[in-house]
C-alpha positions in Angstrom: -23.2 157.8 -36.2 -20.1 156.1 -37.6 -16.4 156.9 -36.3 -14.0 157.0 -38.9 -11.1 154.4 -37.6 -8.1 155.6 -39.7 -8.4 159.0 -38.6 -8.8 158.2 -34.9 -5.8 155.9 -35.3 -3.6 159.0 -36.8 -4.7 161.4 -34.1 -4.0 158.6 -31.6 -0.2 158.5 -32.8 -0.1 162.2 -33.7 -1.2 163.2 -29.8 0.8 160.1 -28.1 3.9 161.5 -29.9 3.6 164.7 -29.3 2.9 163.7 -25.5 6.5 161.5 -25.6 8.5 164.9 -27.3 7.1 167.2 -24.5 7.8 164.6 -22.0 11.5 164.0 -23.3 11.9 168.4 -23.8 10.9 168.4 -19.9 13.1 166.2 -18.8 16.0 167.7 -20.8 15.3 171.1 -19.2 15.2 169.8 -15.3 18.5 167.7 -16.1 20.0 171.3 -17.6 18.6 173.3 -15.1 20.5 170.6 -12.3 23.3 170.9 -13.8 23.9 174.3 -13.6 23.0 174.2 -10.4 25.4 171.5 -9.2 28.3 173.6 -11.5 26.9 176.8 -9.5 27.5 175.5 -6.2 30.8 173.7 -7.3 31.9 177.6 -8.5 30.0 179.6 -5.4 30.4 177.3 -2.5 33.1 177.5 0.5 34.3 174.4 -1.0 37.1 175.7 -2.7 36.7 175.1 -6.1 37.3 178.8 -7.4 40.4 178.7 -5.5 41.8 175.8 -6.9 41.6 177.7 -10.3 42.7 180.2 -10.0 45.7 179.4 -7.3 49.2 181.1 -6.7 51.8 179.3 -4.9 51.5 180.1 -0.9 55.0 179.8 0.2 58.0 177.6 -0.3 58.4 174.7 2.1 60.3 171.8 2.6 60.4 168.3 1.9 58.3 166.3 4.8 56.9 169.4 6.3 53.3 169.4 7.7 50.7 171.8 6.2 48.4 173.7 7.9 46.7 175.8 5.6 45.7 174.4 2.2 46.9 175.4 -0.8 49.3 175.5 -3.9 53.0 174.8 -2.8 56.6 175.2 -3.8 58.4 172.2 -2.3 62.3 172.9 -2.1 61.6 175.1 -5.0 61.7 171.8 -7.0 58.1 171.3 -7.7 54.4 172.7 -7.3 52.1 170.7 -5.9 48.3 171.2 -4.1 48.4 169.9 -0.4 45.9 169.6 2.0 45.2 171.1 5.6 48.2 168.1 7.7 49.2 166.4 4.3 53.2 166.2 4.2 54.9 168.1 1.2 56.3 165.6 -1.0 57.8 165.7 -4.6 56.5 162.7 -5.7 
């Protein structure tokens, strides 16, 4: 019984290929699929990030007070900014 070379040789490549492409298509799909997770819990999570979004100034306050609540500000109604739980309101 004789094997015929060039067509092992083709199926060889044809098979290895396909391997790699379903390899690659994986790997695609967990990446996704981690993505959207991380996005999810950036959205979802008590960390804020919804908030941030979708903010509405708290309260005016002025110039070199302390926070203690964060949130969206209006310093001396001169400018907005975002301050952090004991950051001091600035207009820089």
């Amino acid at each position: 019984m004789k094997l015929n070379n060039k067509g092992f040789a083709i199926t060889t490549i044809l098979y290895g290929t396909l391997v790699l492409f379903l390899l690659l298509f994986v790997s695609l799909l967990a990446i996704l699929s981690q993505y959207r997770k991380n996005l999810e819990k950036l959205v979802e999570s008590s960390n804020g990030a919804r908030e941030i979004v979708t903010l509405k100034p708290d309260k005016t306050i002025n110039i070199g007070e302390t926070v203690t609540k964060r949130g969206l500000y209006n310093i001396e109604n001169t400018c907005y900014k975002y301050l952090s739980i004991d950051d001091v309101a600035s207009c820089e």
